[in-house]
C-alpha positions as a printed Julia matrix, in Angstrom:
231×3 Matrix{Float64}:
  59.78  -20.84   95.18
  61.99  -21.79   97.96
  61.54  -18.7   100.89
  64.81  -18.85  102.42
  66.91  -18.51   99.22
  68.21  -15.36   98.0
  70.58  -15.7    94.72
  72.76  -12.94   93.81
  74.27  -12.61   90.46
  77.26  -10.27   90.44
  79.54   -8.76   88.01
  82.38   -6.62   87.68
  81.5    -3.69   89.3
  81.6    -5.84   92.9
  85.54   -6.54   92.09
  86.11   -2.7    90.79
  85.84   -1.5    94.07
  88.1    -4.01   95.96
  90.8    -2.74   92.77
  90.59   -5.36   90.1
  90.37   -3.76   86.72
  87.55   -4.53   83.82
  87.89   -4.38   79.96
  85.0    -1.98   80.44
  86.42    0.67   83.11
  89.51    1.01   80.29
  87.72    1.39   77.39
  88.16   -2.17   76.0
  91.59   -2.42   76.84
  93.32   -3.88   79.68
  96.77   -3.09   80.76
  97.27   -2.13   76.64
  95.8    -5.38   75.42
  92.78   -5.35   72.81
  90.12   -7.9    74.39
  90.66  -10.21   71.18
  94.03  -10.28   71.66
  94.09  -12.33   74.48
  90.05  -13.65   75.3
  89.2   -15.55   72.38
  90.34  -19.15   71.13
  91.97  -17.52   68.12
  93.97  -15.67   70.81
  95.38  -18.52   72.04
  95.85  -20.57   68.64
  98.13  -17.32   67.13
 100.0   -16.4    70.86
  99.34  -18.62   73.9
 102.41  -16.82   75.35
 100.64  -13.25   75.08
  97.41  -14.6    76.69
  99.05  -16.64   79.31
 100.91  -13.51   80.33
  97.83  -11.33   80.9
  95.94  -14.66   82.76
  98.83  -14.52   84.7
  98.78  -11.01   85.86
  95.56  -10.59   86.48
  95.76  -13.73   88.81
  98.62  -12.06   90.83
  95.96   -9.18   90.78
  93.77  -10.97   92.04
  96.41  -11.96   94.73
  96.31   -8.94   96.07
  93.11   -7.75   96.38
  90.97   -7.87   99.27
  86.7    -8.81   99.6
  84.95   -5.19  100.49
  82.16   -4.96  102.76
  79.65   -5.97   99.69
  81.6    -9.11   99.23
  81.38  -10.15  103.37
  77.82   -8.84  103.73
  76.51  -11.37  101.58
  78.25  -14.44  102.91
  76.95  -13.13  106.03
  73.42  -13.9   105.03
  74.44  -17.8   105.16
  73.6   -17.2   108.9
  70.01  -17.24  107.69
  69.67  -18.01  104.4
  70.82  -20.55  101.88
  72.88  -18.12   99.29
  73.58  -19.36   96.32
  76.23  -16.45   94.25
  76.21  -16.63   90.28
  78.9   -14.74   89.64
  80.63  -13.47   86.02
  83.54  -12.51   87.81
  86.51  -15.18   87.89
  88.22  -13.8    90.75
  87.49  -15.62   94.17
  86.47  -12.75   96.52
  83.0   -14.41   97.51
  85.03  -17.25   98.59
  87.32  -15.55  100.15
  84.57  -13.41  102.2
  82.78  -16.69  103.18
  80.38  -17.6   100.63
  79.9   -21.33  100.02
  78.06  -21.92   97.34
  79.05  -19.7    94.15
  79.22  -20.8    90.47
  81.5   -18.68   88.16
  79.53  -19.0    85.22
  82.75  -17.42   83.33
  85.39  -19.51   84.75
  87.45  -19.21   87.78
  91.56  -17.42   87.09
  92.44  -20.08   90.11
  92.12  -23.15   87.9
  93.82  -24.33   84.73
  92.84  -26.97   82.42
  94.03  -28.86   79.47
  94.15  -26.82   76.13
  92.89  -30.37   74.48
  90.38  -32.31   77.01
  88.18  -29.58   79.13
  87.2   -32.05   81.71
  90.87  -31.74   83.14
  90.98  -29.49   85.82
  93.16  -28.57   88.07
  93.77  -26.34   91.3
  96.05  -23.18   90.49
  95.35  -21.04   93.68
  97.89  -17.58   92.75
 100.44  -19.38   90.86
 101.49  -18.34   86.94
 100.83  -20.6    84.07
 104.17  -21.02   81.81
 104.7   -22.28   78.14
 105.66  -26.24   78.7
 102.83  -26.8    81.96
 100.84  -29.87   80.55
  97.88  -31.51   81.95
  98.2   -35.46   82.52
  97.63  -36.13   78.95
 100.48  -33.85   77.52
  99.04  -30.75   76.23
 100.15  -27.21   77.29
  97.62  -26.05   80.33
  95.57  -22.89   79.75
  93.3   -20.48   81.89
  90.3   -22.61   82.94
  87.93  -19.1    81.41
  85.37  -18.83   79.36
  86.71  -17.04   76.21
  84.3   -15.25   73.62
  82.83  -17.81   71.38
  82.78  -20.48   74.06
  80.12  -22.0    76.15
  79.32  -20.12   79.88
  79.6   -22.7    82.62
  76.83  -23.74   85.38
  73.8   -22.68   82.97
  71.42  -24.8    83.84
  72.55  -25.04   87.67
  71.98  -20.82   87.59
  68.55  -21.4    86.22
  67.16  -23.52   88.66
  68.49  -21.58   91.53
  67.16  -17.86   89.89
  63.54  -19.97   89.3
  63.63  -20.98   92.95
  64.63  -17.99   94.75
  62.63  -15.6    96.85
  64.95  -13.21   96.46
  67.14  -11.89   93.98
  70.11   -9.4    94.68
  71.96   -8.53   91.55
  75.02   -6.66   92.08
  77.69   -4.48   89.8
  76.64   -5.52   86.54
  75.76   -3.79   83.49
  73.26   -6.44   82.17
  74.92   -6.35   78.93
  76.85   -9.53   78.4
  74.61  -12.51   77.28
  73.77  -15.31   77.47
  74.01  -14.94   81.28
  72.46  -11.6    81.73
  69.28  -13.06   80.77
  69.08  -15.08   83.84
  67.66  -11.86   85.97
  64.33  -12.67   83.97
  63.74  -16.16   84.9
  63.1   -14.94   88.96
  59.89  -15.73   90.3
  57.24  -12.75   89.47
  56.5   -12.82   93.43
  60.42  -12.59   94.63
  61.9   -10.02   96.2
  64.42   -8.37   93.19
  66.91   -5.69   93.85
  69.55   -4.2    91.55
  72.63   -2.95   92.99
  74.75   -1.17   90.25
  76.54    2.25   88.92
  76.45    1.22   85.04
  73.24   -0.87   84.34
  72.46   -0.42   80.79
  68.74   -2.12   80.47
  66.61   -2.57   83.97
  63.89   -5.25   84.08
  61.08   -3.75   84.9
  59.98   -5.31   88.04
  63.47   -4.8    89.94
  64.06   -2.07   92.08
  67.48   -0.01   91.4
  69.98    1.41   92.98
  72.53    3.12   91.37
  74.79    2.76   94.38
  78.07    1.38   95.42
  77.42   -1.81   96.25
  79.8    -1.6    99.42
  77.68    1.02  100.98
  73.8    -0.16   99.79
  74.53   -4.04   99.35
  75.47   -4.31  103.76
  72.55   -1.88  104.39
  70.0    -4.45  102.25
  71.87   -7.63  104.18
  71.42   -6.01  107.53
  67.08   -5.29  106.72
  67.05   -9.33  105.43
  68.69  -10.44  108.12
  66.2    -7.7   110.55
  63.4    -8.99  108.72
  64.31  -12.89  108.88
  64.14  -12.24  112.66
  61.41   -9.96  113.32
């Protein structure tokens, strides 16, 4: 167990309150669109047009949304700490708020990649995907997400940071959506392990809970690491 590394593993609830929209704040729907409609590879197969439009306006969404004080207070413990963020989210508010070291274990909405060879990746930043962008080998580009039925990213990365962590802050997540949710279980018995979240659904028994907002409690947990580091 490495002492000076705290992993957090966040999830939608972090984004909700800077204004990005889940499938599960709107009842499995987003902006009128059935979740197998447009997040599954037999989405894309019957209507790559319909998926690339919602991609696309949840990236301008994304645009326009803003880190909140949960998202800067924990790139502020990089002043002390090495922080590693496993995130679920694909937006890049950690990023954007300073964190250096995050793996989107669900993709990231500000890269495409070939529909045909996965290991083609490019750089999006806020830009829309059309019908007719091809990747370098000549197939049409698509969202560079992890769609139901396909394998998470950074797996095995996330593991061996949760192992090796002294502490563990997981924040605005329901714990519901596996494999990756299973991850919280793999911390060392002796770390630290705080859960930071309105809608958990199953709490391991040896983290402490919050049902806060996770811009009010996560900066008030930050500032007592960061008291503690230096006491």
């Amino acid at each position: 167990m490495d002492k000076n590394k705290i992993v957090i593993f966040s999830g939608a609830g972090i984004s909700a309150e800077s204004g990005l929209q889940t499938f599960r704040d709107s009842g499995g729907l987003w902006h009128n669109y059935k979740v197998s409609e447009v997040c599954t590879p037999e989405a894309w197969q019957d209507n790559p047009e319909r998926v690339l439009d919602f991609y696309n306006q949840r990236r301008r969404n994304v645009a326009d949304a803003e880190p909140n004080a949960a998202h800067r207070a924990i790139a502020e413990l990089e002043s002390q700490f090495q922080v590693v963020v496993i995130t679920q989210n694909i937006d890049d508010l950690h990023e954007r708020a300073g964190s250096t070291q995050v793996l989107h274990v669900h993709g990231e909405i500000t890269r495409a990649r070939s529909s045909e060879d996965p290991s083609l990746i490019y750089e999006l930043g806020y830009r829309d995907i059309k019908m007719g962008d091809l990747c370098d080998r000549g197939s049409q580009l698509r969202p560079h997400i992890v769609w139901f039925g396909e394998e998470v990213f950074e797996l095995e990365e996330s593991l061996y940071h949760i192992q090796s962590a002294s502490r563990v802050l997981v924040v605005g997540t329901s714990l519901s959506v596996f494999p990756v949710a299973a991850l919280v279980h793999e911390a060392p018995g002796e770390a630290e392990k705080v859960i930071v979240s309105l809608d958990v659904e199953a709490t391991p028994h040896d983290y402490q809970l919050y049902r806060e907002r996770a811009s009010e409690k996560v900066p008030q947990l930050v500032s007592q690491w960061l008291v503690d580091k230096n006491a």
